[in-house]
N, C-alpha and C positions, 0 to 999 in steps of 0.2 A: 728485355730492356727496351724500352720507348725511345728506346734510343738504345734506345739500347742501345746505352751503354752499349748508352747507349743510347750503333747503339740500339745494337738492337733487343726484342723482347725480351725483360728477367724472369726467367723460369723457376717454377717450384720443384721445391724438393720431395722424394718419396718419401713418406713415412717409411721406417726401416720394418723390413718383414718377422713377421714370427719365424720360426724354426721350420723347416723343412717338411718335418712330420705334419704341420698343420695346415700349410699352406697350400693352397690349389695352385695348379700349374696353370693354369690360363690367366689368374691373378699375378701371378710371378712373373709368367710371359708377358703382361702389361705393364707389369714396373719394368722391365727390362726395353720394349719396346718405348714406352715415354723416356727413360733416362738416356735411351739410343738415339730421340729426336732430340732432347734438352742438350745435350752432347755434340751431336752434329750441327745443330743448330750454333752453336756457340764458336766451335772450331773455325766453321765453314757456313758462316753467314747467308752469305752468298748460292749458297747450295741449297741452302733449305728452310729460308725466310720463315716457315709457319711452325718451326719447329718449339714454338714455345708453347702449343697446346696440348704438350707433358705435361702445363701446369694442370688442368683440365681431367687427366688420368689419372694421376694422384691423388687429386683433391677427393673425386668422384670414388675410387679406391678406400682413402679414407673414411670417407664415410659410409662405405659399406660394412668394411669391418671392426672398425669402432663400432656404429650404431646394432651391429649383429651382436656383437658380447655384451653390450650394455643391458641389451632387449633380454641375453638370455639369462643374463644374472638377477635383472629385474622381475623376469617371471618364474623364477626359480624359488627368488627368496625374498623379493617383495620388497627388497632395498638396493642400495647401494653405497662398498665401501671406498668411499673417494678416495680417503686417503692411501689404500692401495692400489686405485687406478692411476691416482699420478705418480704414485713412486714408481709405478713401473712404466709408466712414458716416459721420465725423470731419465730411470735408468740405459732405456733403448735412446733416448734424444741426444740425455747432455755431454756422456762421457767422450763421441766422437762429435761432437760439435767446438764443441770449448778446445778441443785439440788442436782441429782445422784452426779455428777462428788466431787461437795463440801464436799457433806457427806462420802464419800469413800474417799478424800482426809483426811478428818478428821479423818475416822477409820486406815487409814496405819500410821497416827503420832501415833495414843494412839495404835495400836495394832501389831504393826509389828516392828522390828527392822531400826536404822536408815540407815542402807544400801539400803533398799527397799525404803526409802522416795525419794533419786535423780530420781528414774524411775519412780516413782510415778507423780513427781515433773513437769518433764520432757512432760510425755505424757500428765500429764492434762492439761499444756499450749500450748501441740501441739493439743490436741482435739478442745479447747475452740474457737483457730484461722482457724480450718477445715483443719490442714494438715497432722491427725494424721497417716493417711495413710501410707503417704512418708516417714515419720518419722520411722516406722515399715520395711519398703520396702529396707531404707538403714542400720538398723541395720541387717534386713537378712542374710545381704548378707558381713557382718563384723564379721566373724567366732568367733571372742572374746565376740559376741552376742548372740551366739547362746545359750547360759545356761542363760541369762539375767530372772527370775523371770517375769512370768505374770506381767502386772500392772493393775491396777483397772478400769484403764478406756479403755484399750486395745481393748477391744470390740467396740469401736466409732471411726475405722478407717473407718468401711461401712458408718457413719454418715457422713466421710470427703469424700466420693468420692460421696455419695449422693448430698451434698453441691454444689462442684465442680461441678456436673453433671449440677445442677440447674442455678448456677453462670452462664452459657454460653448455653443452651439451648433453652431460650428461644431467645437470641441473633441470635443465629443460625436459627429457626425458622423464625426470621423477617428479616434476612437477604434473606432465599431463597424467603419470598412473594415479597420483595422489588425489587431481581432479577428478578421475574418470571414478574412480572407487568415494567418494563424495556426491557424486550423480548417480550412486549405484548403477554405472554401466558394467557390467563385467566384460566385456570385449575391449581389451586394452586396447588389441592392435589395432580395432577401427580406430579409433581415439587418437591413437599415435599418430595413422594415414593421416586422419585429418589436420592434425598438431602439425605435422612436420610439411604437409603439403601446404600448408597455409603459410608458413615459415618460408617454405621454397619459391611458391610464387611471389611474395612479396619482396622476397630479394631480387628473383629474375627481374618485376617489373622494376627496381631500384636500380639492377644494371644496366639495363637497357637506356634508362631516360639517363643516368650518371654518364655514361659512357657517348652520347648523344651530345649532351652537356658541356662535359670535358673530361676528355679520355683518358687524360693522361693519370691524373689522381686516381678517375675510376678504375686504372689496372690493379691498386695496389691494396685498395680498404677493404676490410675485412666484407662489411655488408657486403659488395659487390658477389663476392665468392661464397659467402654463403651457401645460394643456391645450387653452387656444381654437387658440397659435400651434402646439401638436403637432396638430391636424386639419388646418389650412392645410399644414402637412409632410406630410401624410401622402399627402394628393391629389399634392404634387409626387412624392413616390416611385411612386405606384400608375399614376399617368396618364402616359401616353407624353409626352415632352418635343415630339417633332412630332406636332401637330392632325392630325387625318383627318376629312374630311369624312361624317357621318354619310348614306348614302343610302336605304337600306331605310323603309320610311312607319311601320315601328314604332320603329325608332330615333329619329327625326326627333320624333316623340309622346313620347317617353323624354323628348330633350333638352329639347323643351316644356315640358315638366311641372316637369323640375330646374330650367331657370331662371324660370318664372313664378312656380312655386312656391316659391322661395328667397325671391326678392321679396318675395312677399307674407306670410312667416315673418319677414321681417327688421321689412318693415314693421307688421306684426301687433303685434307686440314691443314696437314704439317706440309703439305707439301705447295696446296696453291692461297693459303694464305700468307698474306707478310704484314710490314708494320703499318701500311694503309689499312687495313681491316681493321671497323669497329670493334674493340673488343676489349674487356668481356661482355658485350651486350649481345646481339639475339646470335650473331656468326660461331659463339659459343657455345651455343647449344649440337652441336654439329659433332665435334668432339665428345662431351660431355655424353651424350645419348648413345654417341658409337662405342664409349665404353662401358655407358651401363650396359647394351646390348649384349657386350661378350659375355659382360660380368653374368645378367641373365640367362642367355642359353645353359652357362657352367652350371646354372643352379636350377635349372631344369632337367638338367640332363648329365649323369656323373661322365659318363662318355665325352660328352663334350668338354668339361674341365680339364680332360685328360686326352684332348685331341693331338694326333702326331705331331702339327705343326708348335704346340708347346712346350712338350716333351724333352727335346734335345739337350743336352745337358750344360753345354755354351749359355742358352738360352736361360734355362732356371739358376745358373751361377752367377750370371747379369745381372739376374734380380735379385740373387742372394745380397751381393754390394752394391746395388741402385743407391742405397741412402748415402754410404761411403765416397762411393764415385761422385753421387753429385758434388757431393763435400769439397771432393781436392780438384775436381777438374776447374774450377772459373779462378782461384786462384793462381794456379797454375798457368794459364791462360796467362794472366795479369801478368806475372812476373815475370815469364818468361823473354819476354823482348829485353829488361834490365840484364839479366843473365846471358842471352847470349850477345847483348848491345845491337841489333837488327831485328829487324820485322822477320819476327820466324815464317821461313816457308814451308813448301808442303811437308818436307823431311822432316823438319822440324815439329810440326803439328802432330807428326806422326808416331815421333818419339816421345813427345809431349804425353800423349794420349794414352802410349804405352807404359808410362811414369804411373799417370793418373790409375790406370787401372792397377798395377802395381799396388800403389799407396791404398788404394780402395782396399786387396786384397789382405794386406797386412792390418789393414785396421778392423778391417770385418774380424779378421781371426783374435787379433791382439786388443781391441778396444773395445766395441760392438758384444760381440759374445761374452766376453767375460764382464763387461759391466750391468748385462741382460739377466746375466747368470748368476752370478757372486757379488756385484758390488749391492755394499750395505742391504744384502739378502736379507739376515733376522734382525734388520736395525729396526728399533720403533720410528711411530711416526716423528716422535719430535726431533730425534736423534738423525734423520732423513734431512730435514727439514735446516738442520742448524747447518748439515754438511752443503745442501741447496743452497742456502744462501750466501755462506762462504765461499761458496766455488762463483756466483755471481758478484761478490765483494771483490775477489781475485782478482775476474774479467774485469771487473770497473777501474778497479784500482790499476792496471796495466791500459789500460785504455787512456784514464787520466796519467799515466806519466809520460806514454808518447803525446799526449796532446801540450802537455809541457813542455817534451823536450823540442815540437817542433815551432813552438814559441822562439825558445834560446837560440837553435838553430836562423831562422829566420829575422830574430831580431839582430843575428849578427851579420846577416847579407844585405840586410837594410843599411847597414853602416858599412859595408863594403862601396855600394850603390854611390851612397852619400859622400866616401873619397873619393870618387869614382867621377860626379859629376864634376869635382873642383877643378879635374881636369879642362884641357881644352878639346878632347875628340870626344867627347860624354855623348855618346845616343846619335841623334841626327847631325851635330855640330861635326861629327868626322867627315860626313862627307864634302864641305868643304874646307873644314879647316888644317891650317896647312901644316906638314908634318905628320900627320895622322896615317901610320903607316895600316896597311891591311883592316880597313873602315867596315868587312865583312869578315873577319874573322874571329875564332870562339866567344862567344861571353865569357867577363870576368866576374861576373854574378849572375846568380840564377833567382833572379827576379822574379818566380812565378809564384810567391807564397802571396795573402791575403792583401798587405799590404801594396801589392800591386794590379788588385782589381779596378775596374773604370769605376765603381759603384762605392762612393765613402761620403761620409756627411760632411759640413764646414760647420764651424761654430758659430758664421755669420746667416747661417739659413735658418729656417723656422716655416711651418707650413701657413699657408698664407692666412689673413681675418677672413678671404671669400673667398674657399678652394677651390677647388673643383673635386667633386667626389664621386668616384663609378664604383660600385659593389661595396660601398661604405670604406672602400681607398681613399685617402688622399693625393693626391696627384698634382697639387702646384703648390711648388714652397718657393717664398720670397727670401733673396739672398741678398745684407744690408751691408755694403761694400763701399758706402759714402761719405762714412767717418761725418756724417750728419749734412751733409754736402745740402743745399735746398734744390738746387737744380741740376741733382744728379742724375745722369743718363738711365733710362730702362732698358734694359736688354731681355730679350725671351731666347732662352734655350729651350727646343722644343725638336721631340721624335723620338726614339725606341733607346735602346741599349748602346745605338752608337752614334748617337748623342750626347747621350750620360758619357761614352768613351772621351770625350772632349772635353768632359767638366772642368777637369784639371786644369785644362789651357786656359778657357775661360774664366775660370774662377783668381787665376793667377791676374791675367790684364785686368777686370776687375778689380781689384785689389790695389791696381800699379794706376790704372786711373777714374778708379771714385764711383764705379757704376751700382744699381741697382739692379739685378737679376732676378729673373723669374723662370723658375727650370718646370716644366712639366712634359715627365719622361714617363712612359709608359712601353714595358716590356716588349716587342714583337707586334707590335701594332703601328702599320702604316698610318698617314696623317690624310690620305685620300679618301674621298669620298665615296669610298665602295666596299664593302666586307674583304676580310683577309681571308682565303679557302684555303690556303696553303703555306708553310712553312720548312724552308728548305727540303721541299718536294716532298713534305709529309700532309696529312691532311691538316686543316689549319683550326681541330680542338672542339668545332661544333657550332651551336647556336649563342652560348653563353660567351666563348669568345669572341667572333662576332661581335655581338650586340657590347658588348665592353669595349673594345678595338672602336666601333664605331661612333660611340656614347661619349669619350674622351676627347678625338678627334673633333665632333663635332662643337664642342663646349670648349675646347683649346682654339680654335678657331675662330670663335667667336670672341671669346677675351680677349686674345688679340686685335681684333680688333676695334673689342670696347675699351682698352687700356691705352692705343694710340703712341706703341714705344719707340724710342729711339732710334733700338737695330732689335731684325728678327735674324735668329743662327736655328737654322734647321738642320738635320741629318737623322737617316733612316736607312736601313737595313734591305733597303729597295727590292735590289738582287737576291734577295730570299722569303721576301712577304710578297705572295700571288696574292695579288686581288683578281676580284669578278665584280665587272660591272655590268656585266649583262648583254655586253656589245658583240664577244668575242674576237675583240683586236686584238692587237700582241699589246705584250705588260704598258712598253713605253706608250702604247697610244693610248691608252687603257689609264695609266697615272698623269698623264699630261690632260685627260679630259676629264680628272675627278679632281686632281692637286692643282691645275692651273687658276680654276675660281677661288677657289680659296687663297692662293698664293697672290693674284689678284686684290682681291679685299684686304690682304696684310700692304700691301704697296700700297693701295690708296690712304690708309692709316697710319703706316710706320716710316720714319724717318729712311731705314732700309730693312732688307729683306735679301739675306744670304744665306745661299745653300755649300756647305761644306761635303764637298763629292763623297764618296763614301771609300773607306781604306781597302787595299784588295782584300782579296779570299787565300783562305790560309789553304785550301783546297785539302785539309788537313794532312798538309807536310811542315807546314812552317809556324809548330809548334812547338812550346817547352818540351813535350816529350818527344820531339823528333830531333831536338836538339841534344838531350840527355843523352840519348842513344846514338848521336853523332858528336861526340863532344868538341873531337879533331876536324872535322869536316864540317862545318855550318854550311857550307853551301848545298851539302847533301838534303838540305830542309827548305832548298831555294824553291820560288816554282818559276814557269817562263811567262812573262809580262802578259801576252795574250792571250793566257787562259785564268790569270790570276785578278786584272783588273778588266774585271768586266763590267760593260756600259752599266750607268747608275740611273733608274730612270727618276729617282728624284730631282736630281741635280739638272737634268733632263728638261722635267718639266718646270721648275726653275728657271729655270735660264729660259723658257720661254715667254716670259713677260720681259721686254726690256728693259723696267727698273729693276728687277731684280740681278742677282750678282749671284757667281759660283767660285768657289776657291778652291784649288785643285792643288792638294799635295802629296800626289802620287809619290811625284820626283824623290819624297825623303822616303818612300819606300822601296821605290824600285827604278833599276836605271832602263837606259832602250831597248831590252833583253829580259832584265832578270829580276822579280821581287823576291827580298831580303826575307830569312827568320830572324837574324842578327846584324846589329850593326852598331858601330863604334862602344863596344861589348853590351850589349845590352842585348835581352831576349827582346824581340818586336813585339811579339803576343803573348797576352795574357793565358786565354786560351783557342778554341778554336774558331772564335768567330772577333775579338776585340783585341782592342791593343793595349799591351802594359802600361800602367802609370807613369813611370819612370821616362821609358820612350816619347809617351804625352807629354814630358815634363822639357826634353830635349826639341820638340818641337815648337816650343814657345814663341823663341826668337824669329822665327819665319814667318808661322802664323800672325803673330804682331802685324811684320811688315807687309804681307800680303792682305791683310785685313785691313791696313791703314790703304794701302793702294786702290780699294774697293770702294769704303766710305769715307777715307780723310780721317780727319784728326779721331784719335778714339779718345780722345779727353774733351771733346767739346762734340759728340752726336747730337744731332738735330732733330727736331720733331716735325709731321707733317701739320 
């Protein structure tokens, strides 16, 4: 996960193995080795940052022995029965997937709050149909996504490009013999080398420039991966289907070399790469080669398939249930903190893990096996096919009633909320108003569903007649708040996500006095005049983001100052968008010498020009899930002032022009010690980086009068 979830790398799943009789042990030892990093990795983040180039092993895996049986059926018998090839991936994929998927569906209704059931919801009808992938690939890249909670099934996006891979492979296959035999070539397999290596490169160069690009999507679309499962192809056409024992003492030194050294490429990988590495673009190939490498040697040399360090029987039992274990370990994971109400530690992890394999074992024997073996054995194909879709009808239909039921749920904390404000301590109004006994203690609503995002439409917005448009976005809509007023005030709301977190406030005084608004928010993109390379210390997405980031900024900048509005309300994400200017000064000199001009040319043309400090950092304690898990204790989710509200350098650079103004409302979130997850019941955060609506909503009143105290009457703004 890119985050993985993150958040870190989401890892692929193994395809599930053949039977023991058929399987090479050095194959076996590699599903067991990649499920050992995708594992580790997952557990123990921290430990093993690159452990998500399992996906890399498996994929590569796959296509070695998929493209091996295709190739030998093909030249056996000059066709291929499809309909038997997918029933019997049908039968090894769906029976332990659809299991997993159900029962973790079943643990987020009874163990998670009903926020978490729509993404739940969502993914598990986008796994069931194989496109959970793409589903992943386009919230990436929807900034308002970016905090979105793990979901359970999340991990079964490698099972939807596996699919997909399959879906049209062997197609392709029969298309280049049906070619090659039309060209009277009789040498299929040159044909196929070429077919499939032309196939490969062209994905590699797609990864490389996707990934370049924008990383984040590029983890998850099929094209990207392609190319690992066309190298695992490539070895089944080039290498003789029967092994030959390699004799000659340089041969022997050959095979040496390809499998020690794959190993230690594969492992290299998992161990010094983490989520700053591009990838999948060229750093993947590193992995990818290290495991064709073993795959190689094995198939050069029957000895080597069968080398000691494979062998052991730990080892080939791993890979027996790699497919299993993948299955229940990330769920497990998930729920586990709801079940024991704390952040599991080591023991914990341990016993976890011990579960996981557990479950693996019991499924391999009890679901796995028997649905490989006996389910709908001598069913025809259509009779396969009705039961397939039914069992997908199932998934959907259970998919859509949690996504229902966490409607009902939710729309009834909304009206919890909505008594809630009638009050007199609602939200920030506890901390001073009087009688408000315990102004930080539990929420009486769990404001974290939908409804409580910074990010919702008005009915009085509409995107503007002269937008602003970067990647064919729209990006400025006009919000008509005047009730026809002729000389009603312009205001520009303007900067990232927590910006947009203010809409509410804004759009409310708006409302109260007659204004004209013009919101142009863009995701994760500072308003300075120099590329954003980084996001919250991750790399900051390539050249495409960039050039977007900087394309917006420069054209909001200037409308501004071609529009000559009343009041500009800025706020940005400061303290987690690194720019490069080129200078090498620290951040704050850095955005005071790229946002000062600009901020600048808005003051010679706007009546005012205020910066809204930026809210602290949840430092990811003083969230709704740190709160669920502390329900009695809210202060358990506090953090301490001096690491939570750290310098903003927007506000910064700001306040360095002396017409402009900055409004600092630390105060309703944290007092001389301590910022708040909770306060006068209310959750403060939406998720890990923004603040709940509701909260927004409780800030009103202050905001008003601090804003009044700034520019004066906010029913009569002035123009320059």
């Amino acid at each position: 996960m890119q985050q993985t979830a993150v958040t870190g790398r989401r890892s692929a799943a193994p395809a599930p193995p053949r039977s023991p009789s058929r399987v090479r042990a050095d194959i076996q030892a590699l599903r067991a080795l990649a499920v050992i990093l995708v594992v580790v990795s997952h557990f123990w983040p921290g430990r093993l940052p690159g452990g998500y180039v399992g996906v890399d092993v498996f994929f590569v895996i796959s296509g070695f022995l998929i493209t091996n049986h295709l190739l030998a059926e093909l030249e056996s018998t000059g066709r291929l029965q499809f309909a038997r090839f997918y029933m019997r991936r049908a039968r090894r994929l769906l029976p332990a997937a659809f299991l997993v998927s159900l029962v973790s569906l079943a643990g987020v209704v009874l163990l998670l709050p009903a926020s978490a059931w729509r993404t739940a919801a969502e993914e598990t009808a986008a796994a069931a149909v194989y496109v959970e992938n793409w589903l992943l690939a386009g919230k990436s890249v929807d900034y308002s996504a970016n905090n979105v909670a793990a979901s359970t099934v999340q991990h079964y996006w490698s099972l939807s490009v596996e699919e997909q891979f399959y879906l049209v492979w062997p197609l392709f296959l029969l298309l280049i013999l049906v070619l090659a035999r039309k060209l009277g070539r009789p040498n299929h397999r040159r044909m196929w080398t070429i077919g499939i290596g032309v196939v490969t490169l062209l994905s590699f160069a797609y990864a490389v420039y996707f990934t370049a690009a924008d990383r984040s999507p590029a983890y998850f679309v099929t094209t990207t991966r392609v190319w690992e499962f066309g190298v695992g192809a490539l070895l089944a056409v080039l290498v003789a289907r029967s092994r030959v024992e390699v004799v000659r003492p340089g041969g022997r030194a050959a095979v040496f070399v390809l499998q020690w050294g794959g190993l230690a490429a594969v492992i290299a990988a998992a161990v010094l790469f983490d989520g700053r590495t591009a990838f999948p673009g060229p750093m993947a190939a590193i992995p990818v080669l290290g495991t064709a490498a073993v795959i190689l040697a094995g198939s050069l040399a029957a000895s080597a398939s069968s080398s000691w360090v494979f062998r052991p029987r730990p080892i080939q039992y791993l890979g027996d249930i790699s497919y299993s274990l993948y299955l229940w370990h990330w769920p497990l994971i998930l729920l586990a903190p709801y079940v024991l109400s704390r952040v599991p530690g080591l023991v914990d992890r341990l016993v976890i893990l011990v579960i996981a394999i557990a479950l693996a074992a019991l499924t391999k024997a009890l679901v796995e096996d028997p649905g490989r073996k006996r389910l709908l054995a001598k069913a025809s194909g259509r009779r396969f096919l009705a039961v397939f879709l039914a069992s997908v009808i199932a998934m959907l239909a259970a998919s859509g009633a949690v996504l229902l039921g966490s409607r009902v749920v939710l729309d009834n904390q909304t009206a919890q909320i909505q008594q809630l404000a009638e009050g007199s301590c609602f939200g920030a109004e506890a901390l001073t108003g009087a009688g408000c006994a315990d102004p930080y203690g539990p929420p009486k609503a769990s404001n974290i569903g939908e409804d409580e995002a910074p990010w919702f439409s008005a009915a009085e917005c509409a995107d503007d007649p002269d937008p602003i448009i970067v990647d064919g976005a729209v990006l400025l809509q006009t919000c008509d708040f005047s009730s026809g007023r002729s000389d009603a005030p312009i205001v520009w709301l303007v900067g990232d996500s927590h910006a947009e977190q203010w809409k509410v406030v804004v759009f409310e005084l708006a409302r109260e006095h007659g204004w004209i608004v013009r919101q142009s928010v863009q995701g994760g993109c500072p308003l300075a005049e120099a590329p954003r390379v980084a996001f919250n210390g991750q790399p900051g997405g390539g050249p495409a983001i960039e050039e977007r980031c900087m394309g917006w900024s420069e054209q909001v900048s200037q409308r501004i100052v071609d529009d000559r509005p009343n009041l500009v309300l800025v706020s940005t994400f400061g303290a987690g968008e690194t720019i490069d200017d080129g200078s090498g000064a620290d951040q704050q000199t850095q955005y005071r010498n790229t946002l000062l001009p600009r901020v600048s040319a808005w003051a010679d043309a706007a009546g005012a020009v205020v910066a809204i400090r930026d809210t602290p950092l949840t430092l990811g304690r003083s969230t709704p899930e740190c709160l669920q898990l502390n329900r009695d204790d809210p202060l358990a989710c506090a953090n301490p002032r001096a690491t939570a509200l750290v310098d903003d350098p927007v506000s910064a650079a700001v306040a360095a022009d002396p017409r402009a103004r900055v409004i600092d409302l630390s105060d309703q979130f944290c007092d001389q010690e301590t910022c708040y997850a909770a306060i006068g019941g209310l959750m403060v955060y939406f998720d890990l980086d923004h603040v709940s609506r509701s909260y927004m909503k409780s800030l009103i009143p202050v905001f008003e009068a601090r804003l009044t105290q700034a520019v004066g009457d906010l029913g009569m703004l002035s123009r320059r």
